[in-house]
N, C-alpha and C positions, 0 to 999 in steps of 0.2 A: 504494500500500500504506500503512493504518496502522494504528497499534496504540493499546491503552487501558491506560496505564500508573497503578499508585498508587504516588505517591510524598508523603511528608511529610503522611498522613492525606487526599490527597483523588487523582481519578482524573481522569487528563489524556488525551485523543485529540494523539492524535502522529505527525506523519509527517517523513519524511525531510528533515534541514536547516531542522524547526521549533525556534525558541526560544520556551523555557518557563520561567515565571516563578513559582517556587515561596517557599512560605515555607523558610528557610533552614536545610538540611539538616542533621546534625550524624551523626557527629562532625566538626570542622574539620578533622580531621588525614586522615580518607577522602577528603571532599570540597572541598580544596586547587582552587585556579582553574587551570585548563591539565590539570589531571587526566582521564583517559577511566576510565569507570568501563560495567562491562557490566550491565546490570538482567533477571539471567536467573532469579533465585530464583523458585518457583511463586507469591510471593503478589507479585510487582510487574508481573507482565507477565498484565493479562489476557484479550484476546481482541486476535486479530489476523486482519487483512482484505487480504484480496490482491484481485483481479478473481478468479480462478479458485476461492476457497475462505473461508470465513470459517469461524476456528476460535475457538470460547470453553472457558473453563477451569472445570474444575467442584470446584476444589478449592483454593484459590480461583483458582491461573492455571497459565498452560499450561506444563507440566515442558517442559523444552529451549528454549524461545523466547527468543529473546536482541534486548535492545535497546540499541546501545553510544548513551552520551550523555558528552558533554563538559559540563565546568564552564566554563564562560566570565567569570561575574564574580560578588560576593560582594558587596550593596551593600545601601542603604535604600533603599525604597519613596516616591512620593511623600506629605506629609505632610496627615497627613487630622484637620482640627478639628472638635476636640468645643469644644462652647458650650452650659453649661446656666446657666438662666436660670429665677428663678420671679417671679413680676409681682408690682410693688408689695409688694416686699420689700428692694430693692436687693443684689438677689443677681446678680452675674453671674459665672462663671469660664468663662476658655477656655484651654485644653489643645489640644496638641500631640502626633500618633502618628505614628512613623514607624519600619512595620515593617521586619526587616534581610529580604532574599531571597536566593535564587540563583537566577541565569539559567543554563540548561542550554541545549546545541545539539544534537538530535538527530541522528546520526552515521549510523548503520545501524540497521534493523530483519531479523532473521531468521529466518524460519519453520522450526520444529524439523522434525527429519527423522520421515519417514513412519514408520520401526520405533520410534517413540517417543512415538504418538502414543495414548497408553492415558490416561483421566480426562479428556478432549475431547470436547466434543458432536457436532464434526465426524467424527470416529470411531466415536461411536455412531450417527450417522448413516446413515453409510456402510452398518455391519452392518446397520440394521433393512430396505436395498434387498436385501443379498445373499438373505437369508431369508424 
């Protein structure tokens, strides 16, 4: 099973006991390291894959589906050089970037319940066999 999470502007595939490497979440005081935080609101969680069903969310993610993730550490990135340089000018400068992150540990992933599954393409699905 996984699931397609947006967190901190961009969307991650994620499965069970993955760490994830994100730009650094705020507020600090939510996301504290050792902290378990659930990612159940409609616009972070959105399409999840079992073997038996793939559900996507069409607003923008699937009401009820709950993804628990752990904070695990709060740190910099490795440090990535800029060097610009213009010729026969005796121009050089090099700079130093080193983004802060958070690593997350994927916990649990949970597929919302069946009476809950209204604004899902897997649901409309379904109806357009009944009919």
């Amino acid at each position: 099973m996984f699931a397609v999470i947006h967190l901190a502007g961009s969307q991650h595939k994620v499965a069970v006991d993955d760490v994830v490497i994100v730009n650094k979440l705020l507020p600090v005081t939510k996301w504290k390291v050792g902290t378990t935080i659930k990612l159940d609101s409609t616009s972070e969680v959105l399409l999840i894959r079992s073997q038996q069903k793939t559900i996507f969310g069409l607003s923008p993610g699937i009401p009820n589906a709950i993804v628990k993730v752990m904070v695990e550490e709060i740190t910099h990135d490795k440090t990535v050089i800029v060097f610009k340089k213009k010729r026969r000018k005796n121009y050089r400068r090099k700079n130093g970037f080193r983004r802060e992150v958070t690593m997350l540990r994927i916990l649990d992933i949970q597929m919302p319940p069946e009476a809950s599954m209204e604004g899902t393409i897997s649901n409309l699905h379904e109806e357009s066999k009944a009919a």
